[in-house]
C-alpha positions in Angstrom: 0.0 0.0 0.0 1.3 3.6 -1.0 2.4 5.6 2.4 1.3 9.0 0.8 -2.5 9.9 0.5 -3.0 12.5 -1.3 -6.8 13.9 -1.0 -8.0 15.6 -4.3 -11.0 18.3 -3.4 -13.2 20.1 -6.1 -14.7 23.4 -6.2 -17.4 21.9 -4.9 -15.9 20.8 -1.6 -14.4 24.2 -0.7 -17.5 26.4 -1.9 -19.1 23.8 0.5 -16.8 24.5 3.5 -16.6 28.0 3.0 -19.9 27.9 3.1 -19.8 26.2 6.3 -17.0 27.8 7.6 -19.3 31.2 6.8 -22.7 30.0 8.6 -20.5 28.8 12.3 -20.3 32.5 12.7 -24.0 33.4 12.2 -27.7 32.0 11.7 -29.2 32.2 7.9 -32.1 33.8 7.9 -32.9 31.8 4.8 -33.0 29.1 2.2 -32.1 31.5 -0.2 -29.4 33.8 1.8 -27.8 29.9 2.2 -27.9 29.5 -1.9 -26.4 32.8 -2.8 -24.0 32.7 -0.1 -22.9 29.3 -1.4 -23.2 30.8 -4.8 -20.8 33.9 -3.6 -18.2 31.2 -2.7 -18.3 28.5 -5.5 -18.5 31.1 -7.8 -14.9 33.1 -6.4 -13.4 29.6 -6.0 -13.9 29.0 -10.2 -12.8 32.0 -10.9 -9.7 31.6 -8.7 -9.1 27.9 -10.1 -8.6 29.8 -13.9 -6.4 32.0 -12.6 -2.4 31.8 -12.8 -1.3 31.3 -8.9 1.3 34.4 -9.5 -1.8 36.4 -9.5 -3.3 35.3 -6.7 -1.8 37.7 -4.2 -4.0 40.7 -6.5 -7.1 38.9 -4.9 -5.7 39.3 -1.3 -7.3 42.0 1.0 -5.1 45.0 1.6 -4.7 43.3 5.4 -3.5 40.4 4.3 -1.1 41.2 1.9 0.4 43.6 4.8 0.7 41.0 6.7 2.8 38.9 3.9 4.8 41.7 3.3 3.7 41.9 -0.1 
């Protein structure tokens, strides 16, 4: 048996935990806040998957990039 797992996840699975991640902070006050909330999130995660990962730091709020010292 191979000792290294690798565990592939889709855009799916992250929009999904985002998602998740999102709602532990606060109650949805509906179906449809849940759907375009999850909608928000799959949707930035595509567009993110297209783009070339030198680019990625453009996406980064101002705070965050502070913080990498970029």
């Amino acid at each position: 048996m191979a000792d290294n797992i690798t565990i592939s996840r889709n855009r799916f699975d992250v929009a999904m935990e985002l998602t998740n991640l999102y709602f532990s902070t606060k109650t949805p006050k509906s179906p449809e806040e849940i759907k375009e909330i999850f909608t928000d999130f799959f949707m930035t995660v595509s567009s993110i998957s297209v783009v070339s990962t030198s680019n990625l730091p453009h996406f980064l709020p101002d705070d965050v990039k502070k913080k990498l010292g970029r």
